[in-house]
N, C-alpha and C positions, 0 to 999 in steps of 0.2 A: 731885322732882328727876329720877329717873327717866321722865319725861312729856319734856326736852331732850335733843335729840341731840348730844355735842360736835362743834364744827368747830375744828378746829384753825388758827392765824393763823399759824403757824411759813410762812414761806419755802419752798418745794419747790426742791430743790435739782436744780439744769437735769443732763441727763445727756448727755454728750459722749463723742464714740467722737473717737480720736484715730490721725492716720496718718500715717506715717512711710516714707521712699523710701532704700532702700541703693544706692549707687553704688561704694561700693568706696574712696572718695577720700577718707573722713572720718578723723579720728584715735579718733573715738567707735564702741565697738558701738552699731548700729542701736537693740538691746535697752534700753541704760546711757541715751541718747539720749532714748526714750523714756518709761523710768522717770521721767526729771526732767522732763519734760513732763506725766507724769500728776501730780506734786507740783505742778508748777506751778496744772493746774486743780485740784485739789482745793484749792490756796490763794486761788483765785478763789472759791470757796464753789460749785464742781460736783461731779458724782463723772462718773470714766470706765468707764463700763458695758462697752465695748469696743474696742481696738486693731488695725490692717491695715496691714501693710506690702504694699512692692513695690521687690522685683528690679529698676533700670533702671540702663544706664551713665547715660543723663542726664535731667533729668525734663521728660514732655511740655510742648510751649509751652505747646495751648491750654491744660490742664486739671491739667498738675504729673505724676497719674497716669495710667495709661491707658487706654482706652475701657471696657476688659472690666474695669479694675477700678472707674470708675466707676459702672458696669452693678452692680457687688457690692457696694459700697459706698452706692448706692442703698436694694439689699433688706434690707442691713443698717438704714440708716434708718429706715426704713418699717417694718420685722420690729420693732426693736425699739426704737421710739420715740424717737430722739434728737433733741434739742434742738440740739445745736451742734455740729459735725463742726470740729476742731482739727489743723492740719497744723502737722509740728515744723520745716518749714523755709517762709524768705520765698514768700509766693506775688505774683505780677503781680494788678495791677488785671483784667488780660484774664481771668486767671487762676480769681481770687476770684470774678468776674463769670460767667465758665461752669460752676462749681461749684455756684453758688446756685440756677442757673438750670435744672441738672440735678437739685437735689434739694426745689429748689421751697419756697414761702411754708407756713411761719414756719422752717424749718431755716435760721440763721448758719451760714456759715464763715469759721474766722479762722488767722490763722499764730500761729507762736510770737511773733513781733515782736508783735501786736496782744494778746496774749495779757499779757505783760510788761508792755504798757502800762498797761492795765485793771489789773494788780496795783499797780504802782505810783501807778496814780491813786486809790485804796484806801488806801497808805498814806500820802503825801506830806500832812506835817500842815503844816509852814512855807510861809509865804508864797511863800519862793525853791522850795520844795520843789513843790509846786502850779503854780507858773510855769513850771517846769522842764518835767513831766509834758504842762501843756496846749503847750509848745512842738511837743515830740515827738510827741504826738498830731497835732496838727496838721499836722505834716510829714510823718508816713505818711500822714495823710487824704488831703492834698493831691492826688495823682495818683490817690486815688482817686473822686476827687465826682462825676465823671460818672454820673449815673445812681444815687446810693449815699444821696443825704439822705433819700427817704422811706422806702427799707431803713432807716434809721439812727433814724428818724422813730418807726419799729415797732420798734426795739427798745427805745428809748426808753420806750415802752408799757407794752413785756413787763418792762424791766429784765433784770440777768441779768450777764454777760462783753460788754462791749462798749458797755454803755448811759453809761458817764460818759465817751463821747469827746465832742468839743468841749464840752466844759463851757463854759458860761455862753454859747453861741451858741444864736441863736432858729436853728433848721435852714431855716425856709421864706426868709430872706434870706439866708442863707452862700452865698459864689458863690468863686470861684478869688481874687479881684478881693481881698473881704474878707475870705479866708482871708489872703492875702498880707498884707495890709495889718496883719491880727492878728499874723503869725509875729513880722512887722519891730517893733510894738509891744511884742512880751513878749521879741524880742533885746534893743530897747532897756532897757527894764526890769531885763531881767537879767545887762547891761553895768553897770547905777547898784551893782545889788547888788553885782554884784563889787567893785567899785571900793572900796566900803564894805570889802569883806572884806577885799580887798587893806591896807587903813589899817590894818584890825586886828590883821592879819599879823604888818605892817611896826613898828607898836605892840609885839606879841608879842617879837618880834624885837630889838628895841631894849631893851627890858625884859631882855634874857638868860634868857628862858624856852626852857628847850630840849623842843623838840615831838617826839613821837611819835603816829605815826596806825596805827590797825587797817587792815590791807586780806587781802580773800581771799575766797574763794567764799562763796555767800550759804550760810546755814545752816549757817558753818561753828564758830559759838559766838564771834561778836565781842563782842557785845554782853554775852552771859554772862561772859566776860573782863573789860569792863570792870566791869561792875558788881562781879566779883569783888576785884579792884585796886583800888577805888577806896570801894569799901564807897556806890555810888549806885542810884537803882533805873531806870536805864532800860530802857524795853521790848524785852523778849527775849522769844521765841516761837520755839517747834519748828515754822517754817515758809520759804518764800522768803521774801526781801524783808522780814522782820520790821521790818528799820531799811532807812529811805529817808533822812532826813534827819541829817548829823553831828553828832553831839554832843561835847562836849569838857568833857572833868573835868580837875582837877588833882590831881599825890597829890604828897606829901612823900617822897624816898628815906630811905633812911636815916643817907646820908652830909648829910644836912640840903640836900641838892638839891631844891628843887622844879623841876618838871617835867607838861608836859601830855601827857594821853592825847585822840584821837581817833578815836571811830569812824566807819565812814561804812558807804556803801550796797556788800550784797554783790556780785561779781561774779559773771555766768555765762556759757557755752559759751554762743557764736553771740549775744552781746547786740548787740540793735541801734545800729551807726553811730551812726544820728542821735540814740540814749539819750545815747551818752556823750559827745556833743557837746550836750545838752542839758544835760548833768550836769558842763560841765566845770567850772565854779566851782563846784562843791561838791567833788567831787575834786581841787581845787586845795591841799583843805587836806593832801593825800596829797604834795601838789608842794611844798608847801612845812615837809613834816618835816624834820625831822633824821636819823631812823630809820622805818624801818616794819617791824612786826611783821606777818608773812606769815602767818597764821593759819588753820592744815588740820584737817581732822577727822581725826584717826590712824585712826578704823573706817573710814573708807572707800578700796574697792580702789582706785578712780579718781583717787589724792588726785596724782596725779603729773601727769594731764592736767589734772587742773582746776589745779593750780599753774602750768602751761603756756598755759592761757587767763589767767588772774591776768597771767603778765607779758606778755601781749599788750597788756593793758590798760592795764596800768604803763606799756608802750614808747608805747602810743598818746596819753597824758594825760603824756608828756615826765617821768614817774618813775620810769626803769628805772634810773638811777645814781644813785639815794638808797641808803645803808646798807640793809640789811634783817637781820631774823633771824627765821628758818623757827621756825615756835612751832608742837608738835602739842598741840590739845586732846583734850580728853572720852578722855585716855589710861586712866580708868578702865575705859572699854568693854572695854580688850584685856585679852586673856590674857596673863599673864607672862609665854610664852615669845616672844608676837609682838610684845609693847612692849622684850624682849631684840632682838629680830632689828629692832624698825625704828633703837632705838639704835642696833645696828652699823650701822645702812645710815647714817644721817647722825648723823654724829658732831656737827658744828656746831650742828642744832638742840636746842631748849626742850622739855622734855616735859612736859605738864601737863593738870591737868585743874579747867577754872574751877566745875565743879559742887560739886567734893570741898574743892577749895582745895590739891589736893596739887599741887608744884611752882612754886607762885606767887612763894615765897621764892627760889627759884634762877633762875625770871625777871625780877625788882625786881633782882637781884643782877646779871645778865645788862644789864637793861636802864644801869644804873648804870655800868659798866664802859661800856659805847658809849658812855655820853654824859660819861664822865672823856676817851673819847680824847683828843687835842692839847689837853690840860688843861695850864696853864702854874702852877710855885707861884713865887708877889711877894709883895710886903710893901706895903704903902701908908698911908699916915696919912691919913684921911679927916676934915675940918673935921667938929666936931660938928653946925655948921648945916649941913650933908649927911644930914639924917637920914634922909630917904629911899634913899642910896644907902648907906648903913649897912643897915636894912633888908633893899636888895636883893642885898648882900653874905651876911648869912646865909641867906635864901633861896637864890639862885641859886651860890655859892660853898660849897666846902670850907673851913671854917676849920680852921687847924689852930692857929695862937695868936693870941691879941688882949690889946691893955694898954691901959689911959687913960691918956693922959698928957695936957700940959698944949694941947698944940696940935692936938690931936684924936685918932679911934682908931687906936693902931699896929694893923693886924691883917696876918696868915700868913694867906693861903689858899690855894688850887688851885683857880683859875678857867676859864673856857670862856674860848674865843677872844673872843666878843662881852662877855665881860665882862672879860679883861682891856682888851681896846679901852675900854672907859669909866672904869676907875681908872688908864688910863694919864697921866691929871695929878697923881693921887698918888702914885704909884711913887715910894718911897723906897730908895736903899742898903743904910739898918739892917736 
């Protein structure tokens, strides 16, 4: 046994120095900025070996940063073997194309956009969710193919951050021509989806299911939430991007409301444009709640700006006048006297923690009250051969008395608008 050498098959994980330009204009420290840019590659399966900023009011055309720091950011390279040089803000085609070119074959560089995509193309497991991704890919590639397929050709090779763009295109045929022609393909595509969604909305809707969607910065325990709600297991992970595609559980309140949770993909600072116009049918399901649970990590100092990118997103995807209610997680993390102090700061929100289970009851209670508001209480005698809407009365309704009698069920409840809109032909006096 000792006569074989082991070699190990494990993966070498690419090591990426990452760089960041302070201008003075951001609402982010450079530092905070950064941090979540090294999370992000390490959720790419990298680690970041080292980090460089630069001082500039605006950042150079050709190269982003500037000469003398490219000069250092070279020896860096080279001193100590980086694989993928990572910049936190969008770079140009010119850009990316002088950077490569000053740090020479096999060293990548990529932005944070490109960055995000590669994660996302990683987790997107549904059809719409994959279509989605290769849109967006495709649309940052776009302006940049000049010159970039046999780069792209070799990464391909290597594997790595960056190796699943254009998925399922042969590289030596893709031309501007066929890129186009692909984008306008998987719009259409994922126009049909929509539409599909749309039905089942509108379905949803008609049914008197009252919906609820998670939204809020990525990793900020959505997914942990519901699974805790709803006693389901979907995947949760201490990382970005954990959940790409939305899922939707139902639970039962306790006032005998049934009602849908939805989670969806988290947001982040500076997500790219064309992401969330790729994503906008799947974030539709956000557009078309009743309620959204705004969901923050309590341990985190930033939880104010990232709640501040959150409804950027909300206003840009036409859901910023949906109901909300500000939910703090993972409140276990705090100390008494700081989950004291953030109570006083917002009185309005949910404080909870989905890991412990502690305050779940006071948000089911929470959520229940939203979804009683403009509750009307009627009386209706429903034909027995209505068995269905008998059904969707104890479901979707408060009962508060019911009798048989001879011409079908007298029943008392407290209904949602859309529900009493459908027993409004049994509405009786009694």
């Amino acid at each position: 046994m000792g006569r074989f050498k082991h070699i190990s098959t494990a993966p070498v994980p690419e090591r990426a120095l990452i760089v960041g330009v302070d201008t003075g204009k951001g609402d982010w420290l450079l530092k905070d900025s950064l941090d979540e840019l090294a999370r992000l590659v390490n959720t790419a399966d990298a680690v970041v070996v080292a980090r460089e900023t630069q001082r500039l009011d605006a950042p150079v055309p050709k190269t982003f940063v500037g000469s003398g720091k490219v000069e250092e950011l070279v020896g860096i390279v080279r001193r100590m073997d980086i694989d993928i040089v990572v910049f936190d803000d969008e770079l140009t085609p010119s850009q990316q194309a002088n950077l490569e070119k000053a740090f020479g074959d096999p060293v990548k560089v990529i932005d944070r956009t490109a960055l995000i995509l590669d994660i996302f193309g990683r987790h997107a497991t549904t059809r719409e969710g994959r279509l989605q991704v290769q849109l967006a890919q495709l649309q940052y590639l776009l302006p940049r193919l000049r010159g970039m397929w046999s780069h792209l050709m070799g990464e391909q090779t290597r594997g790595g951050i960056g190796s699943r763009f254009g998925q399922g295109e042969s590289q030596l045929e893709v031309d501007r021509r066929i890129v186009r022609d692909r984008i306008s393909q998987l719009k259409h595509e994922l126009e049909r989806l929509e539409t599909r969604r749309i039905t089942q909305s509108k379905a949803r809707w008609d049914s008197g299911v009252w919906r609820v969607a998670l939204a809020g910065y990525t990793n900020a325990g959505k997914s942990t939430l519901l699974n805790a709600l709803t006693n389901s297991g979907v995947y949760a992970k201490d990382e970005l991007f954990a959940t790409l595609d939305p899922t939707t559980r139902s639970i039962d309140l306790a006032e005998g409301r049934k009602i849908t949770l939805t989670d969806t993909v988290g947001f982040i600072q500076k997500l790219p444009t064309n992401l969330v116009e790729s994503f906008k049918s799947t974030l539709a399901e956000v557009r078309a709640a009743d309620l959204v649970l705004e969901v923050v990590d309590a341990g985190d100092e930033n939880w104010r700006k990232k709640a501040e990118a959150v409804e950027g997103i909300l206003s840009q995807i036409g859901a910023s006048g949906i109901r909300r209610v500000l939910v703090f997680n993972k409140c276990d993390l705090l100390a008494p006297d700081e989950l004291s102090e953030l109570r006083g700061s917002e009185p309005r929100a949910v404080f909870v923690s989905a890991a412990t289970g502690s305050g779940l009851a006071g948000l089911l209670h929470r959520i229940a009250n939203e979804a009683s508001v403009g509750d009307v209480t009627l009386t209706a005698r429903i034909p027995y051969e209505k068995g269905m809407l008998v059904k969707m009365v104890h479901e979707r309704c408060q009962v508060i008395r019911e009798q048989y009698e001879d011409g079908g069920l007298l029943v008392t409840c407290k209904a949602s608008e859309r529900m009493a809109a459908t027993l409004a032909p049994y509405v009786t006096e009694s």
